[in-house]
Structures are given as structure tokens and as C-alpha cells.
C-alpha positions in Angstrom: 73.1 38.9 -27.8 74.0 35.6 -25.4 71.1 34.0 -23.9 70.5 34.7 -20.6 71.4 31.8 -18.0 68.1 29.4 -17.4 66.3 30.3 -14.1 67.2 27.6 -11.4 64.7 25.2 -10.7 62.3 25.7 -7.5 61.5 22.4 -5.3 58.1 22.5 -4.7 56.7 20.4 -1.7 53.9 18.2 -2.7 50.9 19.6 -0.6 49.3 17.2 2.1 45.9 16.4 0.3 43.2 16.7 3.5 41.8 13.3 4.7 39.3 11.9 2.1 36.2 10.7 4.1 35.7 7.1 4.3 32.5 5.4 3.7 30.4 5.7 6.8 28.6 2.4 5.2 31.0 -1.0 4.5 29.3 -4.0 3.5 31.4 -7.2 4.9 34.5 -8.1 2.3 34.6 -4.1 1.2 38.7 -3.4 1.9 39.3 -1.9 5.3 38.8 2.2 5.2 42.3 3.9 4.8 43.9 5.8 7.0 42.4 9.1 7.5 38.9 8.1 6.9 35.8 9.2 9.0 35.9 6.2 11.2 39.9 6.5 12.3 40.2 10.3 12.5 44.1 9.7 12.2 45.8 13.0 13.6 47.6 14.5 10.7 51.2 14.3 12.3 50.7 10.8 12.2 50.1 10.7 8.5 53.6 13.1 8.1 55.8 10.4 10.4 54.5 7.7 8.5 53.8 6.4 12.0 50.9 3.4 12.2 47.6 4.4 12.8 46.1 2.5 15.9 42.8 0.4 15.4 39.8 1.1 16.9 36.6 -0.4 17.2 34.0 -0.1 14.5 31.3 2.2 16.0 28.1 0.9 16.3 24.8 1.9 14.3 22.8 2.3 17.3 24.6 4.7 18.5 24.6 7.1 15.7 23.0 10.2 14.7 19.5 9.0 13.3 19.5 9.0 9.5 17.2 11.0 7.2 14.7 8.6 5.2 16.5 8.3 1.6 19.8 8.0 3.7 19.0 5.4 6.0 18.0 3.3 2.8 21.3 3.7 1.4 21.5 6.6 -0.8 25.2 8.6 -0.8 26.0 11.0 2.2 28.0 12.9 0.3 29.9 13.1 -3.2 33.8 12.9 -2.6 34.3 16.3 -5.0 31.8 18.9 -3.7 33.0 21.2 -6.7 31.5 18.5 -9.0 27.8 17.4 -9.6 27.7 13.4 -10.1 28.0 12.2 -13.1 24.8 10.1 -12.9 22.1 10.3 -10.1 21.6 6.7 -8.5 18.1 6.5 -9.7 19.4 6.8 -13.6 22.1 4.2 -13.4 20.9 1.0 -15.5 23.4 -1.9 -16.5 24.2 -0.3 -19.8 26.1 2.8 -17.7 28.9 3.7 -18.8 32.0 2.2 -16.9 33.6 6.1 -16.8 30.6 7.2 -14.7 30.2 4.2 -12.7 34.1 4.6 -11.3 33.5 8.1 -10.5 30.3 7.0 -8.5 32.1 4.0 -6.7 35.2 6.7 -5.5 32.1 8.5 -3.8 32.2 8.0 0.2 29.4 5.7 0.2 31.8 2.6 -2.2 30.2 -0.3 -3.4 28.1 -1.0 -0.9 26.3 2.4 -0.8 25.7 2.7 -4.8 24.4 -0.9 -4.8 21.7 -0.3 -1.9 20.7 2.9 -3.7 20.1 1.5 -6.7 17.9 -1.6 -4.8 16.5 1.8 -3.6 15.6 2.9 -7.4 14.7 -0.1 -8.6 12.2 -1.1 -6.6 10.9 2.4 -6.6 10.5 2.2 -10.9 8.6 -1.8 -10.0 5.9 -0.2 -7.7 5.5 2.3 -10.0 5.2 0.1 -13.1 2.7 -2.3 -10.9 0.7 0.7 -9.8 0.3 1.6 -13.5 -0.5 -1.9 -14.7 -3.3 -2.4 -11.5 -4.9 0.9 -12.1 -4.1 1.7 -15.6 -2.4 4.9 -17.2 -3.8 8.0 -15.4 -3.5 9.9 -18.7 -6.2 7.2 -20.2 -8.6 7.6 -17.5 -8.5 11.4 -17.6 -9.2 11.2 -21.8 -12.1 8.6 -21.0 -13.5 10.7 -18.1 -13.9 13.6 -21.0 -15.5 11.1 -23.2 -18.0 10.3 -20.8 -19.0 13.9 -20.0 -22.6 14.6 -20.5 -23.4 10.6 -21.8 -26.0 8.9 -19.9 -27.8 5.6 -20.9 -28.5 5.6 -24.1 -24.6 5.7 -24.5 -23.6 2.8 -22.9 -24.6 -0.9 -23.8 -26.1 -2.8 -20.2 -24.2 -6.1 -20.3 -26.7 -7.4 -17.8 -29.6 -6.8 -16.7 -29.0 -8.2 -13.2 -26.9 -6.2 -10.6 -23.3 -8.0 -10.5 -22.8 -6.6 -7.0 -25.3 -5.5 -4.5 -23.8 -3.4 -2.0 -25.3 -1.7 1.5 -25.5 1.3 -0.5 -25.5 0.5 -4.0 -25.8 -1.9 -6.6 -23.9 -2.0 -9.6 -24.4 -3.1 -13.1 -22.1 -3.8 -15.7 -21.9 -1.7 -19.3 -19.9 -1.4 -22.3 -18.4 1.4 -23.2 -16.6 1.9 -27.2 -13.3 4.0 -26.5 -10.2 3.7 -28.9 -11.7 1.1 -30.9 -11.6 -1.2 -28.2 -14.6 -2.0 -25.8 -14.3 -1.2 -22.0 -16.1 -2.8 -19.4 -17.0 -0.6 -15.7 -19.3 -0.4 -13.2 -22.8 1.5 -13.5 -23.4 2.3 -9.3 -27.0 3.4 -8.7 -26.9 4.4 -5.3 -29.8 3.5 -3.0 -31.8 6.4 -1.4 -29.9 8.2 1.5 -26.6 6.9 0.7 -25.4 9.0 -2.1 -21.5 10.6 -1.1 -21.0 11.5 -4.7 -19.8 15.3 -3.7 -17.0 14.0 -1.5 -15.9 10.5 -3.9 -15.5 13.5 -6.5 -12.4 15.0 -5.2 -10.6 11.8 -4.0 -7.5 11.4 -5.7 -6.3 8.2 -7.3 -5.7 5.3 -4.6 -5.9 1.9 -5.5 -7.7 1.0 -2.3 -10.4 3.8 -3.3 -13.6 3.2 -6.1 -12.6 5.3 -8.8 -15.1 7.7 -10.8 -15.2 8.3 -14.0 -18.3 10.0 -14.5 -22.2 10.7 -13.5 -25.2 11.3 -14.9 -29.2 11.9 -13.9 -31.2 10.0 -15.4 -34.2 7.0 -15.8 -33.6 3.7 -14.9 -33.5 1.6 -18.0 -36.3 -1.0 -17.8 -34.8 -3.9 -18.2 -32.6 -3.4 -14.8 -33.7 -5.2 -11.9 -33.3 -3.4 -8.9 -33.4 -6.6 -6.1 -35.6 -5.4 -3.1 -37.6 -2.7 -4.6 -40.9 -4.1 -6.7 -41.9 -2.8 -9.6 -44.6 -0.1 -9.2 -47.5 -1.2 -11.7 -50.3 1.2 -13.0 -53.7 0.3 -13.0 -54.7 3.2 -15.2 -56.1 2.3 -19.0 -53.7 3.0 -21.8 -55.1 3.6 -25.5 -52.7 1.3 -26.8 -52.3 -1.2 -24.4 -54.7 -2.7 -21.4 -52.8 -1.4 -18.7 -49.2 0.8 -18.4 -46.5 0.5 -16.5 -45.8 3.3 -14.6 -42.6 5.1 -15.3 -39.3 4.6 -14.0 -37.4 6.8 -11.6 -34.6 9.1 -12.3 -31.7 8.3 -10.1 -28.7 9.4 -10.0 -26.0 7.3 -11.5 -22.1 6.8 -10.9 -20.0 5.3 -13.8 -17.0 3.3 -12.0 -13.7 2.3 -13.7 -13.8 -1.2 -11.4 -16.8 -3.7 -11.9 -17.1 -5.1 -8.3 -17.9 -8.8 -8.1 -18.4 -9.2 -4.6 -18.7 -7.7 -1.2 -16.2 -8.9 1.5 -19.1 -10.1 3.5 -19.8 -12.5 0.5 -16.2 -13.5 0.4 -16.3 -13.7 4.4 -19.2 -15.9 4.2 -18.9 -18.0 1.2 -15.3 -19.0 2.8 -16.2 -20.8 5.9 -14.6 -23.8 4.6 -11.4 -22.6 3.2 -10.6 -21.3 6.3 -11.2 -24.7 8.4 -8.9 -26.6 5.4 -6.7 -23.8 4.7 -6.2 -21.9 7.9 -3.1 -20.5 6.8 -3.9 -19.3 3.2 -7.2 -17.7 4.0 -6.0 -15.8 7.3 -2.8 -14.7 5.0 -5.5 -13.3 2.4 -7.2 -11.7 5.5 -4.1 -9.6 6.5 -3.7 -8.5 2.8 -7.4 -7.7 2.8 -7.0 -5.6 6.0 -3.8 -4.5 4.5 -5.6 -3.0 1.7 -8.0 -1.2 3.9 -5.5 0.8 6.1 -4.0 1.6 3.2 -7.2 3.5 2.3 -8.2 4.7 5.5 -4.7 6.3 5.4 -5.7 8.0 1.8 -8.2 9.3 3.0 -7.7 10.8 6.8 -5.1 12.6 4.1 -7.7 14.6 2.3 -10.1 15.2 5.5 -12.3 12.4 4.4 -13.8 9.2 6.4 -15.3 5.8 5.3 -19.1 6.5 4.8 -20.2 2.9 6.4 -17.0 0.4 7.6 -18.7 -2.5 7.3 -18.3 -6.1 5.3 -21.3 -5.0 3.2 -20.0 -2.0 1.7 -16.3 -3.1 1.3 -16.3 -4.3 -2.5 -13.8 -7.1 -3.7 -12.6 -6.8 -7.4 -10.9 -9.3 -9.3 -7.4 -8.4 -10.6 -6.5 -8.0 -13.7 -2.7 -9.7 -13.1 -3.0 -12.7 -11.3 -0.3 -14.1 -9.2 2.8 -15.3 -10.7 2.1 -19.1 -9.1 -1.6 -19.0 -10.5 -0.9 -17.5 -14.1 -2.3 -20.6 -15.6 -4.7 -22.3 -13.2 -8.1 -21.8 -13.3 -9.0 -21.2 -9.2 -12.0 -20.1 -7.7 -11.6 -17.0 -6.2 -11.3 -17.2 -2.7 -8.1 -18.6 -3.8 -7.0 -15.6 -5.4 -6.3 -12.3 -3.6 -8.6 -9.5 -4.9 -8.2 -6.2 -5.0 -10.3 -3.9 -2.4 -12.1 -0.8 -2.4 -13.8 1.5 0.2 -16.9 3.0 -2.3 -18.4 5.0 0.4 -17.4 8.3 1.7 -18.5 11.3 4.1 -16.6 14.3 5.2 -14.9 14.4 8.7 -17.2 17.8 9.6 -20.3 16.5 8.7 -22.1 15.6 12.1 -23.6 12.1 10.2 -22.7 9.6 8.0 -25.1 7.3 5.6 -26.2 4.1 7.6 -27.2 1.2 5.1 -28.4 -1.1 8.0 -30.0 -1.3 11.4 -26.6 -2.5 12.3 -24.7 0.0 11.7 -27.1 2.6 12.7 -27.0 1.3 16.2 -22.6 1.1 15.7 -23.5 4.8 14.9 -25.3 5.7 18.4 -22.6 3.6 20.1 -19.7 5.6 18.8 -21.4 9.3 19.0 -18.7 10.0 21.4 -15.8 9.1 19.9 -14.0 11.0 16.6 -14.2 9.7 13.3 -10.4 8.1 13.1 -11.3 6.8 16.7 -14.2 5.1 15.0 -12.4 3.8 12.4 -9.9 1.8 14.6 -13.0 0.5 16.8 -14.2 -0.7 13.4 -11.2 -2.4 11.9 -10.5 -4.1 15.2 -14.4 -5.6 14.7 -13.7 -6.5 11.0 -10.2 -8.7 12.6 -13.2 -10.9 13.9 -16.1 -11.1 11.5 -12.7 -12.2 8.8 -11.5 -14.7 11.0 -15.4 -15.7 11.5 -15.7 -14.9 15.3 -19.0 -13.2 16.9 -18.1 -10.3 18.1 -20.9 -7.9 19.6 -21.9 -4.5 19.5 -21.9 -5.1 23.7 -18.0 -6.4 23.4 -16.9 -3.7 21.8 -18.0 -0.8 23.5 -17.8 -2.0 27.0 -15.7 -4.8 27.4 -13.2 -6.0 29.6 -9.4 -7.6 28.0 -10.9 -11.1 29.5 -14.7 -10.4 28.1 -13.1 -10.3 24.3 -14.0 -13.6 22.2 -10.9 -15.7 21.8 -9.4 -16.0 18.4 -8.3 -19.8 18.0 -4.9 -19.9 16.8 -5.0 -21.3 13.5 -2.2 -20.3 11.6 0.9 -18.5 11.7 -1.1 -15.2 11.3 -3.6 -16.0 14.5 -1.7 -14.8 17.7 -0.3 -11.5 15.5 -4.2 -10.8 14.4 -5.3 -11.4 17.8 -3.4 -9.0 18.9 -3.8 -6.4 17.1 -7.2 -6.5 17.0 -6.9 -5.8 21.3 -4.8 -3.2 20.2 -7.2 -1.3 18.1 -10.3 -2.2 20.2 -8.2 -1.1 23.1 -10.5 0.9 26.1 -8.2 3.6 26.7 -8.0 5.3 23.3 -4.3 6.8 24.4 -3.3 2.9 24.5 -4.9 2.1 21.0 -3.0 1.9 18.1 -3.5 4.2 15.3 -4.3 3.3 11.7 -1.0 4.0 10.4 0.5 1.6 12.8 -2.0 -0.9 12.3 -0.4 -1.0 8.7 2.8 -1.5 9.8 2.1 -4.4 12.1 0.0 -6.1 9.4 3.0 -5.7 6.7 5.3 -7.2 9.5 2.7 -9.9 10.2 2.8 -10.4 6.1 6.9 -10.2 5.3 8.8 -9.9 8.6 11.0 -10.0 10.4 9.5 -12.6 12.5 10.2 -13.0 16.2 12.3 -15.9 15.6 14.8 -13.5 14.3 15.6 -12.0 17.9 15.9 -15.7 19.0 19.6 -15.7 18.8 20.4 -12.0 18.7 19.5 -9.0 20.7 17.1 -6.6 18.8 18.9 -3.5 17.2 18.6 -1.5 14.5 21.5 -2.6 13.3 20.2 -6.0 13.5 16.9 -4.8 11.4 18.9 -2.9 9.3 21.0 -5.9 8.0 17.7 -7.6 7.4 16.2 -5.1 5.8 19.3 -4.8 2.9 19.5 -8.8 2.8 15.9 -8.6 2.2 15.3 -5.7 -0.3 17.9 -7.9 -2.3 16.4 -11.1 -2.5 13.4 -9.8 -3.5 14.8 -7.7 -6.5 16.1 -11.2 -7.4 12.4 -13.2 -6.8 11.1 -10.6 -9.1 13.9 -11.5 -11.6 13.9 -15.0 -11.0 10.0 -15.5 -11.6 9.7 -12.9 -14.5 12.4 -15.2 -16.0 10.5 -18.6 -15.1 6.9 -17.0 -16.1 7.2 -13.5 -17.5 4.1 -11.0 -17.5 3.9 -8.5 -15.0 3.7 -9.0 -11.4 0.5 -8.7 -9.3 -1.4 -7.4 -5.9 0.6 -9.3 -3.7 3.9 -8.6 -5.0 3.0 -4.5 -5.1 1.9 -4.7 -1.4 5.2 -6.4 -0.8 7.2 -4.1 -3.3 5.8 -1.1 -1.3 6.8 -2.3 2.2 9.9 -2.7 1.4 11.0 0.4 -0.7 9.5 3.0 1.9 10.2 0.9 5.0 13.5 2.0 7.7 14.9 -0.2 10.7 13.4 2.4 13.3 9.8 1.9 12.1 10.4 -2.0 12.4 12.0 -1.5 15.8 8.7 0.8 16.9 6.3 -1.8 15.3 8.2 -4.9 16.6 8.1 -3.5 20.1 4.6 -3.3 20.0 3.6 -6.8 18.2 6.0 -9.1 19.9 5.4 -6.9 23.4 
């Protein structure tokens, strides 16, 4: 039989594909967005007459919907093919991708320009990670030597010294050895002083490297060969077959093993540093900020879990040497008020409890002066006094509590950091507690005071978040390329200093900089 004739051919119209949407983020030199894109909004009978789109004026960031936090620091909006997962999240990209995956990721709405601020995003999310680890250690390692340590006391551990290393207001500390892993560990032996233990509440902390860390406690006698300074030794009179006259025996105390060995107080460093702060005014009020820095960073930890600093004073703030020392010190032997150490709040009480330990006459009289104020409203009264007694200015119990804005002793601009200090500490020691600035913000103003943006920034151009967002991306980027540049030049890991910096910038967005700026540079 014949073939039947071939079916005729149908013309089929090529469908209009919809608009893809154009990158709601362009860095400058990115091509302009085509037509049809977000921005334009190009009526489709345009598009059909092959007509010209007209131009219109890039619309401004400050007028735009706010953005959610991993968005505003430059994560994706939204994958172009909603059907398809991405190939790679922006957190698992390294250089080695493969180029396949990275052209799907730069077709995404966000181009270039997003997938390279998300990755700054990554990156300096897996660094403050890394520096966290290397500061503190591997959590996994403490949790094995906290089980080693269950039920030793004494006789397990090898005193390194007889003398307390650090003599806090509610503790002193001695240093012993410790065989785990073959390898010998050094920590801190507390032996808290009568009426200041807090060891119910420092149990049940968390992890926080502004917080003393414990790995263990025991009850048992004081070893005679520790000196405890202020205390004499009780001596019996009573005969002793073997010996004229014995000694009588020593307590049992309750003791705290510590994973840091503190080798000062901050007022030791405060005091011992009268001199480096008339020479260097600059470098010691910079190490204040980061010291103060430190503390917020704390207090915050801890107003988390319910929990308040025990005693908020010099004498019971404990300084710790790091175990990564700056990049432009690796090498040089420096004493350390040079060097920024880290510190640690090592007393606690809870929020409900109607008194806190007092180590001193001093602070029992703080105590009576704040009855009437809550615990975080305390805390701000306190860390506006410790602004002072860092910068070496008397500041009275009497200024505090009743003082007028002219009866506050004037901070002598010194340094850059003098005039940003000065005010916040009249912001936190401010008389109408609706006017005085909280804890978290006292953070943020001491990180701007620390990295920017300074005020010299809005010299030339009006404050936006625009403006501050710009900065922001400029700056996240030259810091992933100091940390490059100096790991190159020195190698070893990174220290305090650069983690405090690493942590501003990954968590920070252009609104909190335009809410703390308002209020620093007011």
C-alpha cells in the first residue's frame, strides 16, 4: 500500500518567556539590568513592538522595604528557577567550585555582586568560628576533661605554686597541673572566700568567652603548703606525742577548677598603667574600649540566661593572657599592658535573688545606693563608673547617684577614643533611666568607637543607609583581605582583637549603625 502523504507542518509561535527579575543589588561596573527587570517594570506590549524602554531613575535604598538580617548582608532574594534548588548554598562555595555551579549561581537575581557579598558573608562567619575555637579551645575537649576531672580533688592535681597567682575580691586562685592525653594542662584552682561562693549559678552558664569557665569542683582541705594572703595561720598550742606542738588542721573549702589561669585583676591592670596612659593615651584608651567591649559582651550572655554579675567592680573582673597574640606582636617580647588580654566576669548571682555577694565595704555601700533600681539598671550605673576608674578619673559614689550633667568629673580628651568614652559614659550614668542607654547599645557604640565609621564620614555626605551600607560592603572586604594579607606576611592564627573585629562586622547591618550613630555623634 502507498504511503500516506506526510502531515503538513504546524508554525508554532515562540512563547513570550515572563520578565526574568533583575538584581535588586548592582555593584558599580555590573551591566545595566535588561529590560523587563525589577527595577524598569517594562509593560509587556513594549517588549512585543520592540519599542525602547524609557529610563528611570535608580530607586533609592532608603526608601525601600527594610531587609531581613541575612538579606541585608547580601545573601540571594531569590533563585531565578523556583522549580530548582541551587546547586550550591553560598556558605559551601570555596575557590575550588566547580565553574558549572558557579554560572548557575551568578544567573541568580542577585549577579555578581550578590554571590560575592554572600560569600564575605560566609567567610567571615567560618573565621569567627575558627578564632572562637582556637581562644576557647574545642568544646568537645573540655566536655572529655570535665569527665576526667569528676570526683578528683587534690591529691590529683600537682600545685604549681604555692602562692595565689591572682587574688580576686572573692577568690584567689592557684595554679595546678593536670596529666590529660599525655600532655600536661595548666588551669586555675579558685578557692572562694567565705560568703562569696555563686558556684550553683556559674554551673549552668554556657560557654562565653567573656565568662570564667568550670570545669569541675570538689570539697575538700586546703593543702598546706597554700598560702591564703590575709588569713593567718591558726596555730595549736596543744602537746603532740610526736612533735612539741601541732598545727591545727586546715579547713575544707570548697574548691572550683577553672579552664583559664587569671593573672591579674583589671584593677591591677588599671593601676599598674598610670603611665602608659600619660605616654600612650591613644593605645591604652583603645585597649580600654576593647576591655569594656569584652564586658558588655558578657553582661549580654548573661541577662540571656536570667543571670547578673555577682560584684561589677575592678577587683573581681579577671584579665587573662591570650593564648594567640596579636599578629604585629607575634615575636616581641612586651609587657602586658601592651597586649590586649582576654576578660572574664567570675562572679555570678541570679536576677531573683533579693542580694548579691559584696567583697568590699565599697561595694556594699554601691549595694544600699542601688536598692532601688533593677539589676540590668545597675549594671549600666556600673559600667558607666568603670568608663572612669579605666580612664583613671575619681568618680564618687555621691556623683553617681545624685548628680547633675555639670557635677560629672570631666574626662580630659586624650585620644581619639576620649570624647566617644565621655559620652557614653553620660549616657549610661544618665538620671532618667528612660534616657540611658542599654547594655546592648553600649556595645554597639563601643564597636563603632573601635572600627567605624567615624564622623568624618558624614563630613561630605549626608548620612543614609545607603551611605552605611556602601561602607559596610567596602569594609567587610578589606578586612577578608587584612586577614589574607597578614596570614600571608606572618601566618598563625589570628587573635582577640581581630575576633572582636571579625564579630562586628559579620553580624552588623546599616540600620543598627544608623541607630548607634545617631546616638554617639548626637
Amino acid at each position: 500500500d502507498p504511503l500516506p502523504p506526510p502531515l503538513p507542518k504546524k508554525q508554532l509561535q515562540r512563547a513570550e518567556s515572563l520578565p526574568e527579575p533583575g538584581s535588586s543589588h548592582r555593584c558599580h561596573g555590573d551591566p545595566e539590568p535588561r529590560a523587563g527587570s525589577v527595577l524598569y517594570s517594562i509593560p509587556p506590549a513594549l517588549l512585543r513592538h520592540g519599542d525602547e524602554a524609557p529610563r528611570r531613575d535608580r530607586p533609592s535604598w532608603a526608601h525601600k522595604k527594610p531587609l531581613t538580617k541575612s538579606q541585608s548582608l547580601g545573601e540571594p532574594l531569590a533563585w531565578s528557577s523556583p522549580q530548582k534548588a541551587p546547586p550550591s548554598s553560598l556558605k559551601e562555595l570555596t575557590f575550588g567550585t566547580a565553574d558549572g555551579e558557579l554560572g548557575q549561581l551568578l544567573e541568580s537575581p542577585a549577579g555578581v555582586c550578590g554571590v560575592v557579598l554572600g560569600c564575605q558573608e560566609a567567610a567571615l562567619a567560618r573565621l569567627s568560628a575558627h578564632m572562637q575555637e582556637e581562644l576557647l579551645g574545642p568544646e568537645e575537649r573540655q566536655q572529655l576533661l570535665e569527665a576526667e576531672l569528676a570526683g578528683k580533688r587534690w591529691a590529683a592535681l600537682g600545685v604549681l605554686d604555692p602562692q595565689p597567682c591572682c587574688q580576686s575580691g572573692d577568690a584567689w586562685y592557684f595554679r595546678v597541673g593536670f596529666t590529660f592525653e599525655h600532655s600536661q594542662l595548666q588551669f586555675a584552682a579558685k578557692v572562694p572566700k567565705p560568703c562569696c561562693s555563686s558556684l550553683g549559678v556559674q554551673s549552668s552558664l554556657g560557654t562565653h568567652c567573656s565568662i570564667q569557665r568550670l570545669l569541675g569542683r570538689f570539697t575538700d582541705r586546703l593543702p598546706r603548703e597554700l598560702v591564703l594572703p590575709g588569713i593567718p595561720a591558726k596555730q595549736s598550742r596543744a602537746p603532740c606525742r610526736e612533735e612539741p606542738a601541732c598545727p591545727a588542721p586546715q579547713p575544707v573549702l570548697q574548691v572550683l577548677l577553672c579552664a583559664e589561669v587569671p593573672q591579674q585583676t583589671l584593677a591591677d591592670f588599671v593601676k599598674s598603667s598610670h603611665a602608659l596612659h600619660r605616654t600612650s593615651p591613644g593605645h591604652y584608651e583603645r585597649l580600654g574600649c576593647l576591655l569594656l567591649l569584652q564586658l558588655c559582651m558578657g553582661l549580654e550572655h548573661l541577662r540571656g540566661q536570667n543571670v547578673a554579675q555577682g560584684d561589677l567592680c575592678p577587683e573581681n573582673l579577671l584579665l587573662v593572657q591570650c593564648p594567640c597574640p596579636p599578629r604585629s606582636q607575634r615575636g616581641q617580647k612586651e609587657p602586658l599592658g601592651l597586649s590586649l588580654p582576654r576578660l572574664l566576669i567570675s562572679s555570678f548571682f541570679k536576677v531573683q535573688e533579693k542580694q548579691r555577694p559584696c567583697s568590699s565595704s565599697q561595694e556594699q555601700e554601691w549595694t544600699q545606693g542601688l536598692t532601688a533600681a533593677s539589676p540590668p539598671a545597675a549594671a549600666e550605673l556600673n559600667v558607666g563608673r568603670l568608663i572612669y576608674q579605666i580612664l583613671h578619673v575619681d568618680i564618687s559614689l555621691e556623683n553617681i547617684l545624685g548628680f547633675r550633667s555639670k557635677r560629672l568629673p570631666e574626662i580630659p580628651l586624650l585620644s581619639i577614643y576620649s570624647a566617644g568614652l565621655k559620652r557614653l559614659a553620660t549616657l549610661l550614668l544618665h538620671r532618667d533611666p528612660q534616657r540611658r542607654v542599654s547594655i546592648e547599645q553600649a556595645r554597639g557604640i563601643l564597636q563603632v568607637l573601635l572600627w567605624g565609621p567615624r564622623q568624618v564620614l558624614f563630613a561630605r555626605s549626608r548620612k543614609s543607609l545607603a551611605l552605611l551600607r556602601s561602607w559596610l560592603e567596602v569594609k567587610r572586604a578589606l578586612l577578608l583581605l587584612r586577614f589574607a594579607e597578614n596570614w600571608a606576611e606572618a601566618g598563625g592564627s589570628p587573635g582577640l582583637e581581630e575576633w572582636l573585629c571579625c564579630q562586628y562586622f559579620q553580624g552588623v547591618t546599616e540600620h543598627t549603625l544608623f541607630q548607634v550613630t545617631q546616638v554617639l555623634y548626637a
